[in-house]
C-alpha positions in Angstrom: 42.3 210.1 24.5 44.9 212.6 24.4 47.4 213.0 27.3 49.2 216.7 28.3 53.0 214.7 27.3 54.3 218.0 25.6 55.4 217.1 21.5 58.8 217.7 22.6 58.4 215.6 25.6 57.2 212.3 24.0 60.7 211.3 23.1 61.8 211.2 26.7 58.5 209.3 27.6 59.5 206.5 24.8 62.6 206.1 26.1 61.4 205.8 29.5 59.2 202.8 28.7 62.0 201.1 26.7 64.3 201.6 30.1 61.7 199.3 32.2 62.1 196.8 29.3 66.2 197.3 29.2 66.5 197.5 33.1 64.1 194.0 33.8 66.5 191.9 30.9 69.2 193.4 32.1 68.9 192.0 35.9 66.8 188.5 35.3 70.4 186.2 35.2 71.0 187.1 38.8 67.6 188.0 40.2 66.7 187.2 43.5 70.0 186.2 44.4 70.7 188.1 48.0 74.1 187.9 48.6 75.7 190.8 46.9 79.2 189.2 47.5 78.2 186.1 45.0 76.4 189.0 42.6 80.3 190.2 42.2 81.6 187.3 41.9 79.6 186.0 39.2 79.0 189.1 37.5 81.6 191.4 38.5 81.2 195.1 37.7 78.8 194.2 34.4 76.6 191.7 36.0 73.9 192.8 33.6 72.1 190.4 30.8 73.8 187.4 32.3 71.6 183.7 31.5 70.0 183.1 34.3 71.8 179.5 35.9 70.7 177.9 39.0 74.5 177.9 39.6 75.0 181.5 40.4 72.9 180.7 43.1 75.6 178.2 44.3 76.9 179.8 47.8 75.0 182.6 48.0 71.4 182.8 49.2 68.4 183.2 46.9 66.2 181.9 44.8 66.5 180.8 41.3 63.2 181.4 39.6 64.1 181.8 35.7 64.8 178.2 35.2 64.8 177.9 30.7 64.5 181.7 30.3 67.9 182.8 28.5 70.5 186.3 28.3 67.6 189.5 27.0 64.2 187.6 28.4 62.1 189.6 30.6 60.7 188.4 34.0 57.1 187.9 34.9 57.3 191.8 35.8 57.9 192.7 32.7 55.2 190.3 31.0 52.6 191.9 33.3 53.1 195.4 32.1 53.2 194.1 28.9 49.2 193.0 29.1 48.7 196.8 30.6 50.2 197.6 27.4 48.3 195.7 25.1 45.3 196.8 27.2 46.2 200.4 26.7 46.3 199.9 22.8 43.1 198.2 22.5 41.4 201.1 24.4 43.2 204.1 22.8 45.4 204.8 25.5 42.5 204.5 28.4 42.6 202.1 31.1 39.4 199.6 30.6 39.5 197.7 33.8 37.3 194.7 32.4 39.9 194.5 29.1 43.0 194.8 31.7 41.3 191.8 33.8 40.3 189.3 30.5 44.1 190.3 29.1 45.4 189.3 32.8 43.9 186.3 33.0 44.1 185.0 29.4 47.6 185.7 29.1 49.1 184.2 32.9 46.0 181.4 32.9 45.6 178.0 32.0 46.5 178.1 28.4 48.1 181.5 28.3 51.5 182.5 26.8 53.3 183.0 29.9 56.1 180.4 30.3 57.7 181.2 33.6 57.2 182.2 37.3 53.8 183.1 39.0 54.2 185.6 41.5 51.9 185.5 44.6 49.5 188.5 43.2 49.6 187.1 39.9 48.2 183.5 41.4 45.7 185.3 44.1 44.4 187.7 41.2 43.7 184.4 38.9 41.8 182.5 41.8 39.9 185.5 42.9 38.9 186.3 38.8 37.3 182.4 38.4 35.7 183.6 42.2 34.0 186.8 41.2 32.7 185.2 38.2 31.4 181.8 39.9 29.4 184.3 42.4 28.3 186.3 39.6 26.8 183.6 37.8 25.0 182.2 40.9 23.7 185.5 41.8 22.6 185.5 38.2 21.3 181.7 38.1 19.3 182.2 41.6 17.9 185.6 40.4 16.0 184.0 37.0 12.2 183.6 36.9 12.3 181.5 33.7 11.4 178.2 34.2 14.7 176.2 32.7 16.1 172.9 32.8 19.7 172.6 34.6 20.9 171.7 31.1 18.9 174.9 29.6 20.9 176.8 32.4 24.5 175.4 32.2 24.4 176.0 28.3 23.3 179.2 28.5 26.0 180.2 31.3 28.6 178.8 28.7 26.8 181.2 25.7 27.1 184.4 27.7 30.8 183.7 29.3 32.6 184.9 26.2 30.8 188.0 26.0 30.8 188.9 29.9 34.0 188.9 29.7 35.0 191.0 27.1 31.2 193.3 27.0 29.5 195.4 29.3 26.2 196.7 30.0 24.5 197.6 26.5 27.0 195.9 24.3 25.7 192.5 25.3 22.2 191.9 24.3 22.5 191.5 20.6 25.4 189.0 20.6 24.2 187.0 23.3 20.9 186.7 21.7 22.5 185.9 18.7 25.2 183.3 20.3 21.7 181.3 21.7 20.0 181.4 18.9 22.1 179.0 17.2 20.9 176.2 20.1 17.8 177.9 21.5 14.6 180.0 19.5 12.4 180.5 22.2 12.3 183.9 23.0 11.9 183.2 26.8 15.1 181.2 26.4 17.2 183.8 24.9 15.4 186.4 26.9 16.9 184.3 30.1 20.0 184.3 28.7 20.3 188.2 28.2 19.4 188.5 31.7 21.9 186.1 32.9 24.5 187.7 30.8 23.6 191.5 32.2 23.0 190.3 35.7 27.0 188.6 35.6 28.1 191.9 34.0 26.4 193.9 37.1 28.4 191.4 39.5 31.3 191.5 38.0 34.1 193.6 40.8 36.9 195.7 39.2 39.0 195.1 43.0 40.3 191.7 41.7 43.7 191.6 43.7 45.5 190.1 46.2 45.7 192.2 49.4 49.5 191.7 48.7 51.6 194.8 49.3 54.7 193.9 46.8 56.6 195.1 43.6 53.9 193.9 41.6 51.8 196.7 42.1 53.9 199.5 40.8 55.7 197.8 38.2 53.5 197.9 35.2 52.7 202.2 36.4 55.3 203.2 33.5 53.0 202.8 30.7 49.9 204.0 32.5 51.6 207.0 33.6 52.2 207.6 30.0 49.2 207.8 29.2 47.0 209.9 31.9 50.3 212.2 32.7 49.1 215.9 33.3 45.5 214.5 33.8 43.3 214.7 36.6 42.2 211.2 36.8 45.9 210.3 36.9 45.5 209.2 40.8 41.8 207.3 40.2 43.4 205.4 37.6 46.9 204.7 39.5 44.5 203.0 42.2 42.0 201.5 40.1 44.8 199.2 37.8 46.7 198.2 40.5 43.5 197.1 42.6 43.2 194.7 39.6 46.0 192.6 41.2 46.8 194.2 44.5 43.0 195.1 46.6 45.9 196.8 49.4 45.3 200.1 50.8 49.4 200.4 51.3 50.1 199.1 47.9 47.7 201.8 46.1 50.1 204.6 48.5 53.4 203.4 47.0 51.7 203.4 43.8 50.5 206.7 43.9 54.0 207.7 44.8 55.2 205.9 41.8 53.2 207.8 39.6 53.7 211.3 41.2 57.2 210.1 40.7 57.2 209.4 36.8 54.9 212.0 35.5 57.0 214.8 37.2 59.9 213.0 35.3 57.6 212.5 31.9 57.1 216.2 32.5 60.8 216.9 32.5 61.2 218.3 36.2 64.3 217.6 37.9 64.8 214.1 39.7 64.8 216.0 43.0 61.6 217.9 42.4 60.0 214.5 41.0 60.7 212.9 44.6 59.5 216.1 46.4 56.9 215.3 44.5 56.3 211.5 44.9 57.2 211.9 48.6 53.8 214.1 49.0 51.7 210.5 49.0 54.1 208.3 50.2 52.7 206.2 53.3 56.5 206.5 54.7 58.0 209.7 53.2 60.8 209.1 56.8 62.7 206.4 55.1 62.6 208.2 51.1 64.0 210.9 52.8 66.9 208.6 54.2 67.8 207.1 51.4 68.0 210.3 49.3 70.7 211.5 52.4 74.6 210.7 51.9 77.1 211.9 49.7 77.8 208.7 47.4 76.0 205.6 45.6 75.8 202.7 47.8 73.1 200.3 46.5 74.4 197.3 48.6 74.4 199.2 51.8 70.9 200.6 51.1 70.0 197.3 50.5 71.1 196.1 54.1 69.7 199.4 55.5 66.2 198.9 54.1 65.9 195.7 52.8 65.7 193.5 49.1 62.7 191.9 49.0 59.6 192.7 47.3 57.8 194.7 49.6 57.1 198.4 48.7 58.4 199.3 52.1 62.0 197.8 51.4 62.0 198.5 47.8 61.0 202.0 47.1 63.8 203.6 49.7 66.4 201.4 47.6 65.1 202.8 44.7 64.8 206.2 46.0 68.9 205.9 47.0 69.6 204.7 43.4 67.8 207.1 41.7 69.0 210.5 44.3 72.7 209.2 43.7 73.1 207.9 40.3 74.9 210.1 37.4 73.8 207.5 34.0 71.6 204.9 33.1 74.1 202.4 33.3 75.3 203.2 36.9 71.7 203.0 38.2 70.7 200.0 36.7 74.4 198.2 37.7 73.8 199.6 41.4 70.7 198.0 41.5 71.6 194.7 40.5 74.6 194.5 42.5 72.0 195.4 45.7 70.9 191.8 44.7 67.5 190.7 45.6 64.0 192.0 44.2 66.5 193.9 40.9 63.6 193.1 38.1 61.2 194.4 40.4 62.6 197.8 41.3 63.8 198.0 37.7 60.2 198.9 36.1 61.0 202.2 38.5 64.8 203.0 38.1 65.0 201.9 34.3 61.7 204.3 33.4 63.2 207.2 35.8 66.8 207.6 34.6 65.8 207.0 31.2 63.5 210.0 31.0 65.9 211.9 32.2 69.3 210.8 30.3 67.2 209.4 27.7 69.0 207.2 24.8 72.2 207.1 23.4 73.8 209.8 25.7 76.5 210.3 27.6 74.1 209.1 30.7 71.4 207.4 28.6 70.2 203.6 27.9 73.6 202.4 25.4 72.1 201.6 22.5 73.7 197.9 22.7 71.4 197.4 25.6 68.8 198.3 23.6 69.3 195.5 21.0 70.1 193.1 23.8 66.1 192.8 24.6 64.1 189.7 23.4 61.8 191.0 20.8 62.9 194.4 21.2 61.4 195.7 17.7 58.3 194.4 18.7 58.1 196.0 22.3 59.5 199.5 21.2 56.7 199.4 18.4 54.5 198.8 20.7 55.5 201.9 22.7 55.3 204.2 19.9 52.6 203.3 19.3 50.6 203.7 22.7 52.7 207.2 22.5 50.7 208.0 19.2 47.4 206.6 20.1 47.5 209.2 23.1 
């Protein structure tokens, strides 16, 4: 795939995706702590890559999530867009929705390598994944006219779940014949089994999400944006990977307004012209344009105007505040931890935005200590040049 990022463009767009991963470390020691007085008091005016400790959250309310995660780690935010990522890579820079889906659920489910917290979309998506599949596989069970044993047919569902779930449509006859060969050599059996296996595939829905209108559905956009930025399919493909964990008609609006926002900034317009932009699909373009009003930064009052939590409707006006009144990467990504609450959240947007614009190293760009500061940081920005090349 090859995405209309402009050669001399492509450096801003790395930098943009190593500003979500700067931004996230950079607020987990005091995320989700509300009270913007205790922020200061703990963190001062350089609250950023503090451990996070349950005793920050001593007098001030909030909710101490990170419990064992230490100073550079990312939050579960952060982990998500990093199976988008990984997804991306696999499939040259195109979003495969089945890939996204096993990468989702084999990285946050039983036996995954997520250590950490499980946000509500993250838990709904899981549970409605093992759903689809369970009715798939009865559809596919009551739909057989072989005549099998219930043995016959609870082996042969556990031959053709590895492949279902990786395989579609024509890719799956020859390994699952070959997978039931090693147990069965009828040809009816394996027969029966290819049929299973294409009948779960058929059943199979893309809309795995939780009708959940948070932060989680606009947080892993940087990287997708990246790749389908300039291209037509840019808004399918917005709705389609955040379906995956959020089936919500208002979540898909935000996210739409997310990725109007970034690819204007990818594209290197201005950050006024990116929210005209954005502000086009937004389901409530009213508040954007009251946050982007006022003369002066003010993440805490923003915060208290529109709210901290993690739902879009809060969020993306205190985002839209930071990112109208904010001269450097640094100031954005302090004001947004000192506004307390949902910071790791609202950072996969601010970091991404004022990177792309200041880029690294500046006078206004990501320091390059902050850089360094991120748990497996050479691993992550590899990872980004990567996906950069591959589209």
């Amino acid at each position: 795939m090859t995405c209309n990022v402009s050669f001399e463009r492509k450096p801003a767009v790395v930098a943009a995706l190593a500003g979500g991963w700067v931004a996230d470390a950079a607020g987990l020691g005091l995320h989700w702590l509300y009270d913007s007085q205790r922020i200061h008091e703990v963190g001062g005016q350089s609250p950023e890559f503090l451990p996070p400790k349950a005793d920050y959250f001593k007098g001030g309310f909030g909710y101490f999530a990170h419990e064992g995660k230490q100073s550079g780690d990312i939050s579960h935010y952060g982990a998500a867009t990093g199976v988008l990522i990984d997804s991306l890579l696999a499939s040259e820079g195109r979003l495969d929705i089945r890939d996204y889906q096993r990468r989702f659920r084999a990285f946050f489910g039983p036996g995954g390598h997520w250590r950490g917290y499980i946000d509500n979309p993250t838990r709904v998506t899981l549970n409605n994944l093992n759903t689809i599949e369970q009715n798939a596989i009865e559809r596919a069970q009551s739909g057989t006219t072989a005549e099998l044993t219930e043995k016959q047919k609870r082996i042969l569902v556990q031959k053709v779940l590895p492949y279902t779930r990786r395989l579609s449509g024509d890719q799956l006859a020859d390994p699952v014949r070959k997978a039931i060969s090693l147990t069965y050599q009828d040809p009816k059996i394996q027969e029966a089994g290819i049929y299973l296996a294409k009948t779960i595939d058929q059943h199979l829905l893309p809309e795995s999400g939780a009708d959940d209108m948070q932060l989680p559905a606009v947080s892993k956009l940087p990287p997708l944006v990246a790749c389908y930025s300039g291209s037509n399919e840019l808004m399918e493909v917005t709705e389609s990977a955040v379906r995956v964990t959020n089936h919500n008609d208002e979540a898909v609006a935000w996210a739409k307004c997310t990725a109007r926002l970034l690819e204007s900034l990818y594209q290197g317009k201005p950050m006024s012209d990116a929210m005209d932009s954005a502000m086009a699909e937004a389901p409530d373009p009213d508040n954007l344009r009251k946050a982007r009003s006022g003369e002066r930064l003010d993440a805490v009052t923003a915060g208290e105007s529109f709210g901290r939590t993690c739902y879009l409707h809060e969020a993306m006006p205190v985002i839209f505040h930071i990112l109208s009144h904010s001269v450097s990467y640094t100031e954005a990504i302090r004001a947004n931890i000192h506004c307390g609450g949902d910071s790791c959240g609202r950072a996969w947007i601010i970091g991404p935005a004022m990177a792309a614009l200041h880029g690294v190293v500046t006078e206004h760009g990501i320091p390059l200590s902050w850089l360094a500061r991120v748990k497996d940081a050479s691993a992550r920005y590899a990872d980004i040049e990567s996906l950069l090349t591959a589209t």
